[in-house]
C-alpha positions as CSV (number, residue, x, y, z in Angstrom):
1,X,0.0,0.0,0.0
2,X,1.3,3.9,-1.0
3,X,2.3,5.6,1.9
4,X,-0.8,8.6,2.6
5,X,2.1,11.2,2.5
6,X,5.8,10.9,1.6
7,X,8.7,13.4,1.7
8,X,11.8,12.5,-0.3
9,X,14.7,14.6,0.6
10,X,12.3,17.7,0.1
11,X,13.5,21.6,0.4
12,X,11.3,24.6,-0.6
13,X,12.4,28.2,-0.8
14,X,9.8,31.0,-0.8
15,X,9.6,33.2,-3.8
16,X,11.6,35.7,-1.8
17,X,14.5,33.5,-1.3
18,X,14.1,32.6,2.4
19,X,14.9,28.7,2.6
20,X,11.5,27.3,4.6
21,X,12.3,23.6,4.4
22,X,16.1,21.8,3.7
23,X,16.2,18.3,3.0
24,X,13.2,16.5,4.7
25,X,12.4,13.2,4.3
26,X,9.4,11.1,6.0
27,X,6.9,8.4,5.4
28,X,3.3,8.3,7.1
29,X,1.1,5.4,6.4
30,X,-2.4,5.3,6.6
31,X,-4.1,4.9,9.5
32,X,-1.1,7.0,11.9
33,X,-1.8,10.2,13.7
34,X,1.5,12.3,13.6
35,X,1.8,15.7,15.8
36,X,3.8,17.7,14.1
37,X,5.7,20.1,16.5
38,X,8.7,23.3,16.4
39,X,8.7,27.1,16.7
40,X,7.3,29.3,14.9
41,X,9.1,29.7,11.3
42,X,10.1,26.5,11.9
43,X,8.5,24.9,8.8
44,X,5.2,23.3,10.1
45,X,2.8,25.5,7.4
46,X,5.3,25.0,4.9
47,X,5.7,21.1,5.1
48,X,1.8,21.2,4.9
49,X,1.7,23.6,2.0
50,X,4.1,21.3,0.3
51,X,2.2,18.6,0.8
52,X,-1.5,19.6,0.0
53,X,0.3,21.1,-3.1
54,X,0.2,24.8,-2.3
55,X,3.7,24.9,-2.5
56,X,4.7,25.6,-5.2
57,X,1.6,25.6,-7.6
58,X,0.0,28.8,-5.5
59,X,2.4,30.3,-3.0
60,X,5.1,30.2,-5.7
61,X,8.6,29.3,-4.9
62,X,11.1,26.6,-5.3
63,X,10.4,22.4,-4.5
64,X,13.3,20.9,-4.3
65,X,12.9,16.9,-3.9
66,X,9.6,14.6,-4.1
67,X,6.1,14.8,-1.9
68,X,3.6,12.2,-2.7
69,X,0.1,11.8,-1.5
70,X,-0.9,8.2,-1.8
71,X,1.7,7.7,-4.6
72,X,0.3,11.1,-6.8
73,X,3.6,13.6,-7.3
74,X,2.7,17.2,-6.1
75,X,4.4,18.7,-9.0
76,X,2.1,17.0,-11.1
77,X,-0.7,17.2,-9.3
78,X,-1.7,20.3,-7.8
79,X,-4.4,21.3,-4.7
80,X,-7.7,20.9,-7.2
81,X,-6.5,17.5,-7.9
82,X,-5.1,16.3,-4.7
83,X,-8.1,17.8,-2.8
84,X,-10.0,14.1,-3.8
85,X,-7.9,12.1,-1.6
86,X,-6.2,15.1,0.9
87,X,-8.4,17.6,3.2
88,X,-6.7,20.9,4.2
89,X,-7.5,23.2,7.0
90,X,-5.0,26.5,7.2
91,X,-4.7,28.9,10.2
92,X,-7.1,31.1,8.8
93,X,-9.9,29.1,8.3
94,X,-11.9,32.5,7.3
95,X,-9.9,32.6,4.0
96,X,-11.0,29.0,3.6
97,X,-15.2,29.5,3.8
98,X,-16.0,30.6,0.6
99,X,-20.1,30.2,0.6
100,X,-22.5,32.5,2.4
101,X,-24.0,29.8,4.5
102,X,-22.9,26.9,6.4
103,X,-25.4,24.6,5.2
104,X,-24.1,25.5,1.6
105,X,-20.1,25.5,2.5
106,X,-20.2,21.7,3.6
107,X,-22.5,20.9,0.7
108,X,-19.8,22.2,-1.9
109,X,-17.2,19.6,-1.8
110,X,-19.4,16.4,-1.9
111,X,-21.2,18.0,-5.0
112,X,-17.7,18.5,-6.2
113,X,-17.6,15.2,-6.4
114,X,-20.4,14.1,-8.2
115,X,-23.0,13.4,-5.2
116,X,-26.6,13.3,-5.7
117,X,-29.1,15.0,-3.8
118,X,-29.6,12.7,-1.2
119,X,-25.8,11.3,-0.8
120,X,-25.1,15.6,-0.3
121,X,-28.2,16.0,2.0
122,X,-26.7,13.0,4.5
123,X,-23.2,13.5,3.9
124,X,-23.8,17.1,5.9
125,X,-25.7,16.0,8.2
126,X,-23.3,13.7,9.3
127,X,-20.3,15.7,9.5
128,X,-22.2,18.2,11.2
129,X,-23.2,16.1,14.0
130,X,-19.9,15.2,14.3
131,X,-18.5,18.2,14.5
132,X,-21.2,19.2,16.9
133,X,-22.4,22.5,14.5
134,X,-25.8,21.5,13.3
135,X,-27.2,24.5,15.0
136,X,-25.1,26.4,12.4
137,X,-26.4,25.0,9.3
138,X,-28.7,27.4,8.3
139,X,-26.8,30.3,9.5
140,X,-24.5,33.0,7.3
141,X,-21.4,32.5,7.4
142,X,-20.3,35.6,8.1
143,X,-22.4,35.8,11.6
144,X,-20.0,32.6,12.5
145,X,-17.4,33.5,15.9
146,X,-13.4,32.3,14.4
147,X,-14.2,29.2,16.5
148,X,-17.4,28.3,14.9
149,X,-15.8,29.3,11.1
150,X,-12.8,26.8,12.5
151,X,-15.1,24.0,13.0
152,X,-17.1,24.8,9.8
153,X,-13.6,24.7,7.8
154,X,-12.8,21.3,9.3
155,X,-16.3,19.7,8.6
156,X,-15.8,21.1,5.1
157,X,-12.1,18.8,4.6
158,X,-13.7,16.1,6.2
159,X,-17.4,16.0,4.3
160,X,-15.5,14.0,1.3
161,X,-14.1,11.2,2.9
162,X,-10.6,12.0,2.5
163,X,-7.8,9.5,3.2
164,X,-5.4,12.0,4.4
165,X,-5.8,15.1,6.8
166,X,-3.5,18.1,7.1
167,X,-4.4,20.6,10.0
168,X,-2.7,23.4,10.8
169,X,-3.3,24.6,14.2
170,X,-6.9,23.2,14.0
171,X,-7.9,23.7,18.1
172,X,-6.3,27.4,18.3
173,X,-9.7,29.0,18.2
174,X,-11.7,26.3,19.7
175,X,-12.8,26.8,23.6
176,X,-11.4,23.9,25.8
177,X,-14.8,21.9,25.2
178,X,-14.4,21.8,21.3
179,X,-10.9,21.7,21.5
180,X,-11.0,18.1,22.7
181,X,-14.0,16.8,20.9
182,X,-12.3,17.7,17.6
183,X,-8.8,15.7,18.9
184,X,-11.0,12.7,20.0
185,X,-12.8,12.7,16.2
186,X,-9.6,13.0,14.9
187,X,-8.8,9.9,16.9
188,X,-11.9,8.0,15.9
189,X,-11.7,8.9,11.9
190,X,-7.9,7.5,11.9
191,X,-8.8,4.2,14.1
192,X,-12.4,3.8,12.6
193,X,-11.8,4.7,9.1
194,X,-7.8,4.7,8.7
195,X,-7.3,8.3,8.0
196,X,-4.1,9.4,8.3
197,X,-4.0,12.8,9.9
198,X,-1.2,15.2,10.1
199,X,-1.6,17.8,12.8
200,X,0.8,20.7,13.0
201,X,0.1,22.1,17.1
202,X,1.4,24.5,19.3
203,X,-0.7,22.9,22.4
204,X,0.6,19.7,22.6
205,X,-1.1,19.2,25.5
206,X,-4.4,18.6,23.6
207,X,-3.2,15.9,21.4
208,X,0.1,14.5,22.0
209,X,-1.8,11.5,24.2
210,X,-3.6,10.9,21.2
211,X,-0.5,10.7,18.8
212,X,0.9,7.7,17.5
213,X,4.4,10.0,16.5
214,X,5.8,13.2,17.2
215,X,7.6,14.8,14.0
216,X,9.7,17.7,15.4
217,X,11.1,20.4,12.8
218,X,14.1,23.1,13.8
219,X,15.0,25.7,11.1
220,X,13.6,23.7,8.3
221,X,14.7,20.1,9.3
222,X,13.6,17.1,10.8
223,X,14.8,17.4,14.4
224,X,13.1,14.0,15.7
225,X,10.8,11.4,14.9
226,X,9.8,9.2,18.2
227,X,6.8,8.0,20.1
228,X,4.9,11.0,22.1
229,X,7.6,9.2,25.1
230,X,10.6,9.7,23.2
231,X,9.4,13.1,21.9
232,X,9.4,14.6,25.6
233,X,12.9,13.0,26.7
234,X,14.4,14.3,23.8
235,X,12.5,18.0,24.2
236,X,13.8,18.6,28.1
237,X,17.2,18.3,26.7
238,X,17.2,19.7,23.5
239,X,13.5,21.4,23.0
240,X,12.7,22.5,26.7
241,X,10.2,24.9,24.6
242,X,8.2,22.1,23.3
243,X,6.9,20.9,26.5
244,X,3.6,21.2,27.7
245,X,2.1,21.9,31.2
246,X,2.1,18.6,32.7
247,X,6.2,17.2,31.6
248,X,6.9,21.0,32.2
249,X,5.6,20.5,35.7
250,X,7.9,17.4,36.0
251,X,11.0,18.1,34.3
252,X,10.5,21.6,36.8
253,X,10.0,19.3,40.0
254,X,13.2,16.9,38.5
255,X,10.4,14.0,38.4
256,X,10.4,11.3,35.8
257,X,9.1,9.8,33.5
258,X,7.8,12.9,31.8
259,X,4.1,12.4,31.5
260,X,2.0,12.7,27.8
261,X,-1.1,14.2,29.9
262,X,-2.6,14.8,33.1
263,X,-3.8,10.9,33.5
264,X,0.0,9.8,33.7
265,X,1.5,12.9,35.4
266,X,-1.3,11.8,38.2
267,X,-1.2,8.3,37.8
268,X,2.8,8.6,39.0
269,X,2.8,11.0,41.8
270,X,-0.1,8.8,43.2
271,X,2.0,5.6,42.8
272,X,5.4,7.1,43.5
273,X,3.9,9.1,46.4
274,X,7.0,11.4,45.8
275,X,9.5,8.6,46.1
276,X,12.8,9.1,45.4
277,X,13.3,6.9,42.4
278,X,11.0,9.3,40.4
279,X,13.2,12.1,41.2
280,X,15.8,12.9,38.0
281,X,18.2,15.2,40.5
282,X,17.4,17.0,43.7
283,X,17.2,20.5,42.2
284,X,14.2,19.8,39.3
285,X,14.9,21.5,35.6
286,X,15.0,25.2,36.6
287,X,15.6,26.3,33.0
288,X,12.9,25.0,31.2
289,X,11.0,28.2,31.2
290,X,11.3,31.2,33.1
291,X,9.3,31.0,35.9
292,X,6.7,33.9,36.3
293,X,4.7,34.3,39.6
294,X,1.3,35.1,39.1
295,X,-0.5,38.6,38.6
296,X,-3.1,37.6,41.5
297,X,-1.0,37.3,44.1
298,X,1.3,39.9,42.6
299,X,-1.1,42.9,42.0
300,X,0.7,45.3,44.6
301,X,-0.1,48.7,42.1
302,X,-0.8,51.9,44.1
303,X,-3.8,52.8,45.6
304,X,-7.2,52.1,43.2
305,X,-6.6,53.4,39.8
306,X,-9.4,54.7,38.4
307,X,-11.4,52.9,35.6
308,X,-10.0,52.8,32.1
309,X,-13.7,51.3,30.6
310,X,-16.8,51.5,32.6
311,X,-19.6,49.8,30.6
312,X,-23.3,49.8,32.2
313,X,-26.5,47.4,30.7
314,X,-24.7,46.3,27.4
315,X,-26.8,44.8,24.9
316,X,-26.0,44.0,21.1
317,X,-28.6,43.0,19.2
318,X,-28.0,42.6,15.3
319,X,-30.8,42.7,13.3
320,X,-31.1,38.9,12.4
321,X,-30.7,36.3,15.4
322,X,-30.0,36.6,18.8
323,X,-28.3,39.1,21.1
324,X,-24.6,38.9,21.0
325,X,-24.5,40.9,24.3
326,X,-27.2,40.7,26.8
327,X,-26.7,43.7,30.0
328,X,-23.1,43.7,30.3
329,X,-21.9,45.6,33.7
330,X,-18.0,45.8,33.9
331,X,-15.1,48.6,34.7
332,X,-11.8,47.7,34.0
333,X,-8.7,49.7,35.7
334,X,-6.0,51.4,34.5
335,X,-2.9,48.9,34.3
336,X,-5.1,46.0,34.9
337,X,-4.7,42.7,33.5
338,X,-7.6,40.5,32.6
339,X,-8.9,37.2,30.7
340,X,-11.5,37.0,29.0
341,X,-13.2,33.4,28.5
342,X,-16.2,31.8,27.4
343,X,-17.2,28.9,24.8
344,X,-16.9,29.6,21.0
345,X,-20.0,31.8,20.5
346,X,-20.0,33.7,24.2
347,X,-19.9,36.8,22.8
348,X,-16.2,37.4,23.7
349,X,-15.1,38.8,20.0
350,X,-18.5,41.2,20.3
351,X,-17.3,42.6,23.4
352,X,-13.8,43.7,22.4
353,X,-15.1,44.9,19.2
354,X,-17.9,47.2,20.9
355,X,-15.0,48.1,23.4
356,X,-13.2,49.8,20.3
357,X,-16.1,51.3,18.9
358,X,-16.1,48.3,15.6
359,X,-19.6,47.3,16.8
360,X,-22.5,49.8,17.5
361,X,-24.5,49.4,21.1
362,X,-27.8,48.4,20.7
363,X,-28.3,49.8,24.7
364,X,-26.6,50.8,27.4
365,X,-23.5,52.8,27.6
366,X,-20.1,52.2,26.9
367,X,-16.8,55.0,28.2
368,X,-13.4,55.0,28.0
369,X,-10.5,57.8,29.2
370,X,-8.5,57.1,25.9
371,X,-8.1,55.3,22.7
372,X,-8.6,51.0,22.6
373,X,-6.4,49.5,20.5
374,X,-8.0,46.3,19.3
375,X,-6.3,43.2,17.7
376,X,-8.7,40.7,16.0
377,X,-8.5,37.3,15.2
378,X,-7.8,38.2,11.8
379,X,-4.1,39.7,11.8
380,X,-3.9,39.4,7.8
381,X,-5.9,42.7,8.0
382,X,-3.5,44.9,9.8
383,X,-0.8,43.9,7.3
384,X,-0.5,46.0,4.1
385,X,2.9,46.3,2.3
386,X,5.3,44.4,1.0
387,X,7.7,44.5,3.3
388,X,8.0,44.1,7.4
389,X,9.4,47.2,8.5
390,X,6.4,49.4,6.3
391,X,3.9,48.0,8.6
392,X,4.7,50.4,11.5
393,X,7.6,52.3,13.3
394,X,11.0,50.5,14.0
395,X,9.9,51.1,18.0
396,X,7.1,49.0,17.0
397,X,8.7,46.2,15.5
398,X,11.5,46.7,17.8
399,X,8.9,45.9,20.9
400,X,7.1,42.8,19.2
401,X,10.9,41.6,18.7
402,X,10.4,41.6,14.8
403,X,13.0,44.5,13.8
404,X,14.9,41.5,12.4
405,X,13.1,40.5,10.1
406,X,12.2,44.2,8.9
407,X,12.8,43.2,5.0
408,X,10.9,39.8,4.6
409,X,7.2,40.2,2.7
410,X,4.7,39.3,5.9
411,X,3.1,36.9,3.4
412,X,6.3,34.6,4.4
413,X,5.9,35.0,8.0
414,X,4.9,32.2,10.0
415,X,1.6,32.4,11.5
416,X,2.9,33.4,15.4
417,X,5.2,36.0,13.4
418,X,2.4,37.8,11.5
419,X,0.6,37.6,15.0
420,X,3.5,39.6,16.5
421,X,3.3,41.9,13.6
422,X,-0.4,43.1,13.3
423,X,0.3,43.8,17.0
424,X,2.8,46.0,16.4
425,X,0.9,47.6,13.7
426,X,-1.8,48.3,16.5
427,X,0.6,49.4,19.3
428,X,2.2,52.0,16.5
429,X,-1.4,53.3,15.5
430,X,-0.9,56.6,18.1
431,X,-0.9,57.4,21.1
432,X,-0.8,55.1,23.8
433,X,-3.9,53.1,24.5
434,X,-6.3,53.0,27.4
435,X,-7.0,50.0,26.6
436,X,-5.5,46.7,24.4
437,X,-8.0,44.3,23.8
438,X,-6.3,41.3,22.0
439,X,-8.6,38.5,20.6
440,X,-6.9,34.7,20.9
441,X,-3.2,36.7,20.6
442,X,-1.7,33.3,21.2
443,X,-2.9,31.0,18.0
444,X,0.0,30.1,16.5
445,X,2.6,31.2,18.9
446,X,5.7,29.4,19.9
447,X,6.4,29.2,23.9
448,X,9.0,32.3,23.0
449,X,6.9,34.3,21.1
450,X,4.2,33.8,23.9
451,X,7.1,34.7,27.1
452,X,7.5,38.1,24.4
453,X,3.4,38.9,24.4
454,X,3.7,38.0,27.9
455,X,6.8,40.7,28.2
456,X,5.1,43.5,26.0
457,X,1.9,43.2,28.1
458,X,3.5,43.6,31.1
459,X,5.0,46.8,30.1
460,X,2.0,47.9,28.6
461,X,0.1,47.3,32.0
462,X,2.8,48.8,34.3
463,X,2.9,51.9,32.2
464,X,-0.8,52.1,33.1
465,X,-2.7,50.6,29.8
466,X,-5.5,48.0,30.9
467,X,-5.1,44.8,29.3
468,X,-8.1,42.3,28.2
469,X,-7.5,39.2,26.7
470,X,-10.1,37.1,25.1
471,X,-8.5,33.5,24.8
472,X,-9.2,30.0,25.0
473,X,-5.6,29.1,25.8
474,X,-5.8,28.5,29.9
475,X,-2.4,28.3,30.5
476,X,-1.5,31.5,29.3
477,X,-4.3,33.4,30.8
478,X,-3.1,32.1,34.4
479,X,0.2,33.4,33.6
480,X,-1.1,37.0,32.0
481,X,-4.5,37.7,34.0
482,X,-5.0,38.7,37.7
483,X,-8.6,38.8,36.6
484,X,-11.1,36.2,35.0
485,X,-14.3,37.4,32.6
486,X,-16.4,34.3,32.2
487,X,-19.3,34.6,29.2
488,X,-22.1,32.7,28.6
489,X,-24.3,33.3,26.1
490,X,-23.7,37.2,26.2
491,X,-23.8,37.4,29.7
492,X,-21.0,37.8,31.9
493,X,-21.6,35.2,34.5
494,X,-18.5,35.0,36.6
495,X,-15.8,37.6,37.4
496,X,-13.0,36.6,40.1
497,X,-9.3,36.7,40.6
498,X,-7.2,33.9,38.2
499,X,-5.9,32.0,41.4
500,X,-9.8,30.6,42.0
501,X,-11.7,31.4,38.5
502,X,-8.1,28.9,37.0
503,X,-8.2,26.4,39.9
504,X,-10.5,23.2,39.7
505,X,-12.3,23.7,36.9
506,X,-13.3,20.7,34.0
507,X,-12.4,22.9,30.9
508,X,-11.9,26.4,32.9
509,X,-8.4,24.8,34.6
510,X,-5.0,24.5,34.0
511,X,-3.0,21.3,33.4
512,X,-0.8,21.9,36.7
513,X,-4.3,22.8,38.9
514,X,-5.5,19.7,37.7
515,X,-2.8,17.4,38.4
516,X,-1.7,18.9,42.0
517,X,-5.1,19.5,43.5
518,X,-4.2,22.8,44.7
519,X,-5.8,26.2,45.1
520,X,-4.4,28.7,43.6
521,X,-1.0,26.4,42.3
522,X,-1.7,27.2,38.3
523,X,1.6,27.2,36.6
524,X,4.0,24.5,36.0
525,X,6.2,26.9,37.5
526,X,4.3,27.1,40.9
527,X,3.4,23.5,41.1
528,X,7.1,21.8,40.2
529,X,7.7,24.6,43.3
530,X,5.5,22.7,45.2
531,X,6.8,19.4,44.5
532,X,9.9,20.7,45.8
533,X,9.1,22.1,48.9
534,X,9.4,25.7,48.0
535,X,7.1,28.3,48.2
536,X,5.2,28.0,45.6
537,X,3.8,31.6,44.9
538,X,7.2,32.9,45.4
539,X,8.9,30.5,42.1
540,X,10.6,32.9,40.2
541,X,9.4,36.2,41.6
C-alpha cells in the first residue's frame, strides 16, 4: 500500500528566497496520527503547504525533492486535484469559507464530487453532527465567531471522505470543550476509518496523548521522529520549549518519566507518592522556562486606579438572530490585567469589538478615558505592504521583537510572526492606548513568542494601559490575567481573581491545577515549586 504522504529529501524556498524547508524526508502510512511540533518559522505551514500542493503551484517558490500523497507527485498534481484524496485546514480558516451559508459551504465539496441529492443532503448532516455544528447550518457564514468558522472549515475537509488530513493549528480557536471533541474525532476517523491525519500544534497538550508520532522540525529540518515518550525525553534536553504543562511540571519538579497528559503525570505522583526513584536530580529543571509568579497574588499597584472602561446594561442586538450581548456591567482599571473566556460563541469577540467602537450598542452605555487598540482574530488585515518594516515604526517592531526581520514580505511570515506583527501595527497606530484588547493573541505562537506577548503586556500594564484578553488558551491566561471574565451566552456570569476562577475547573483549569489539587497552584512553574518544597507563589518572583 502507497504511503498517505511521503517526503523525499524535500527543500522549498519562498519566492523571496528565504529557505523554509532543507532536505526532509518522511513516510506516514495510513491509519497513523502524527503531531507535528517546532517554533514558529520552523517549517510546520510550509511542510503542509508542500504537501497539499500549495507549495509551489499557488504560493510560488522553489520544491526541491519529491512529496507524494498516496503515490500522486505534487508537482504534477496540484491542490484541485489532490483535494480528492487530501483535506486541508489553514490557520485562517476564514480565508478558507467561501459560501454564504454553512449549510451551503459543507455541501460544496461532496457536490464536487459528483454526489446526488440525497448522498449531499446526508453527507452534511453527518459531519455536522460530528463536528457538533448542526445549530449552524442554516446560519451566514459571516455571523460565525473564528471558533465556529474553524469548526465549519474542518467539517468542510472532512465532508468527502478523505484518506489524508492536514491541520494546521486546527484547536487554536476552539474553547477547551471543542478543542478536545475535535482531537477525539480525529482519533476516531484514523482508528475507525484509517485516515491518516497530520496535525501541526502548538498545544501539545491537547493531542500529544492521542498521537501515535511526534515529527519535530528546527530551522527547516527534521529534528526528531519518536513516540509522544521519546518526543518529551528528547524535548527537556534539547527542546525545553516544546513541552507542555504537565512534563513542564515534572521536568521543573526533577520528576520522571515525563508524563504525555494529566492521567500519567497523576497516575505517577499517586503511585510514587513522591518517592525518590521518580526524582531525576534533587534540584528539578529550573531552566525549562522562566518562571513567572502570578498577577493575582502579585497585584501590589498603588492605591485604586481609576477605571480605564466603565460599561453599564450592554446589549447588542443585530438585526437577524440573537443578542450577542445581553446587559453587560464591567469597569476595567488602569494597568489591569484580565482574561477573557467563554465557549466559541459567548460573545467574547463582540465585546472587544464594541469596546473599540467596531460594533455599534444596541443599549446601554459604553466610556473610555482614551483610545482601545484592538487586535482581531484576523491579523492578515493589519498587514498591508510588502515588506515588514512598512507595517509600522522600527519602535514598534523593535517591541514585538520583529526589527529582524524588517525586509521579509509578511506573506512569508509564519503564523505566530504575522501575530507579532499586526500587534505591532496596532501598538504603532498613536498614542498610547487606554485599553489593548487582544482577541486569541496566542494562535499560532511558539512558547518564545508567547514569554514576548507576555513581556510586552506587562510593560503595557505597568505603564498604566488595561489589558483584556479574550482567549481560550488557559495556561497563558493564568500566567497574564490577575482577573477572570467568564461569558455565557452574552452574559457575563462569573468575574474573580485567576488563582480561584483557573483552579479546579473541568475545561476552565490548568494542566498543573488539575494534576496537584491545589488552590491557587496554576503554573508548572508554581506546582514543580510545590513538588519541591518551595514556596510556591514565590517560584521565580
Amino acid at each position: 500500500m502507497s504511503p498517505a504522504l511521503e517526503l523525499e529529501a524535500v527543500s522549498y524556498a519562498h519566492p523571496g528566497g528565504g529557505l523554509a524547508l532543507d532536505g526532509v524526508s518522511l513516510r506516514i502510512d495510513p491509519g497513523q496520527l502524527v503531531v507535528l511540533a517546532g517554533d514558529s518559522g520552523s517549517g510546520k505551514s510550509t511542510l503542509l503547504h508542500a504537501a497539499c500542493g500549495l507549495a509551489p503551484h499557488t504560493l510560488g517558490g522553489t520544491l526541491a525533492g519529491h512529496v507524494r500523497v498516496f503515490g500522486r507527485d505534487t508537482r504534477r498534481e496540484g491542490p484541485a486535484a489532490l483535494a480528492a484524496v487530501c483535506g486541508t485546514v489553514l490557520q485562517d480558516p476564514e480565508t478558507q469559507v467561501v459560501l454564504n451559508s454553512v449549510r451551503a459551504e459543507l455541501a460544496l465539496p461532496l457536490e464536487l464530487r459528483g454526489g446526488d441529492a440525497v448522498e449531499v443532503a446526508r453527507g452534511v448532516e453527518e459531519v455536522a453532527l460530528a463536528l457538533g455544528i448542526e445549530r449552524l447550518l442554516d446560519r451566514a457564514t459571516h455571523e460565525l465567531s473564528g471558533g465556529e468558522l474553524q469548526r465549519v472549515a474542518l467539517a468542510a475537509a472532512l465532508a468527502p471522505g478523505v484518506g489524508l488530513l492536514l491541520l494546521d493549528e486546527p484547536t487554536a480557536q476552539l474553547d477547551p470543550v471543542a478543542g478536545d471533541e475535535l482531537v477525539w474525532l480525529l482519533r476516531r476517523l484514523n482508528e475507525e476509518h484509517g485516515t491518516a491525519v497530520v496535525l501541526a500544534e502548538h498545544r501539545l497538550d491537547r493531542c500529544l496523548h492521542h498521537a501515535d508520532r511526534v515529527i519535530a522540525l528546527r530551522h527547516g529540518r527534521l529534528a526528531c521522529d519518536a513516540t509522544p515518550d521519546e518526543f518529551l525525553e528528547w524535548a527537556a534536553d534539547a527542546e525545553p520549549g516544546l513541552l507542555p504543562p504537565a512534563a513542564r511540571l515534572f521536568a521543573g519538579a526533577g520528576l520522571r518519566p515525563l508524563p504525555v497528559g494529566v492521567r500519567d503525570a497523576r497516575r505517577t505522583l499517586g503511585n510514587a507518592g513522591q518517592s525518590a526513584e521518580h526524582r531525576h536530580d534533587g534540584n528539578g529543571d529550573r531552566s525549562a522556562t522562566p518562571a513567572r509568579a502570578p498577577r493575582w497574588r502579585r497585584r501590589g499597584s498603588a492605591g485604586n486606579p481609576p477605571p480605564a472602561v466603565a460599561v453599564r446594561g450592554l446589549w447588542r442586538e443585530p438585526a437577524a438572530g440573537p443578542a450577542a450581548l445581553r446587559g453587560i456591567d464591567l469597569e476595567l482599571r488602569a494597568g489591569e490585567r484580565v482574561a477573557l473566556m467563554g465557549r466559541n460563541g459567548a460573545g467574547k469577540s463582540t465585546l472587544l469589538r464594541v469596546l473599540a467602537g467596531l460594533d455599534a450598542a444596541s443599549r446601554g452605555r459604553v466610556a473610555t478615558t482614551g483610545r482601545v487598540g484592538l487586535l482581531t482574530q484576523r491579523p492578515r488585515d493589519y498587514l498591508l505592504h510588502d515588506r515588514v518594516g512598512d507595517e509600522t515604526s522600527p519602535e514598534a517592531l523593535e517591541l514585538v521583537g520583529m526589527a529582524d526581520l524588517a525586509d521579509r514580505h509578511p506573506l512569508d511570515l509564519s503564523g505566530g510572526q504575522r501575530q507579532r506583527l499586526a500587534l505591532g501595527v496596532v501598538l504603532g497606530g498613536g498614542d498610547r492606548p487606554a485599553l489593548i484588547a487582544l482577541d486569541e493573541p496566542t494562535r499560532g505562537m511558539d512558547a518564545a513568542a508567547r514569554r514576548a506577548l507576555l513581556t510586552q503586556l506587562d510593560r503595557l500594564a505597568s505603564e498604566g494601559t488595561a489589558v483584556l484578553v479574550a482567549t481560550h488558551d488557559v495556561e497563558f491566561a493564568a500566567e497574564l490575567a490577575e482577573r477572570v471574565l467568564l461569558l455565557a451566552d452574552g452574559r457575563l456570569i462569573a468575574d474573580g481573581p485567576a488563582g480561584s476562577m483557573l483552579s479546579g475547573g473541568w475545561y476552565f483549569g490548568t494542566q498543573t491545577a488539575r494534576i496537584v489539587g491545589r488552590p491557587g497552584i496554576l503554573t508548572p512553574e508554581q506546582g514543580a515549586a510545590l513538588l519541591r518544597d518551595r514556596d510556591p507563589i514565590e517560584a521565580g518572583a
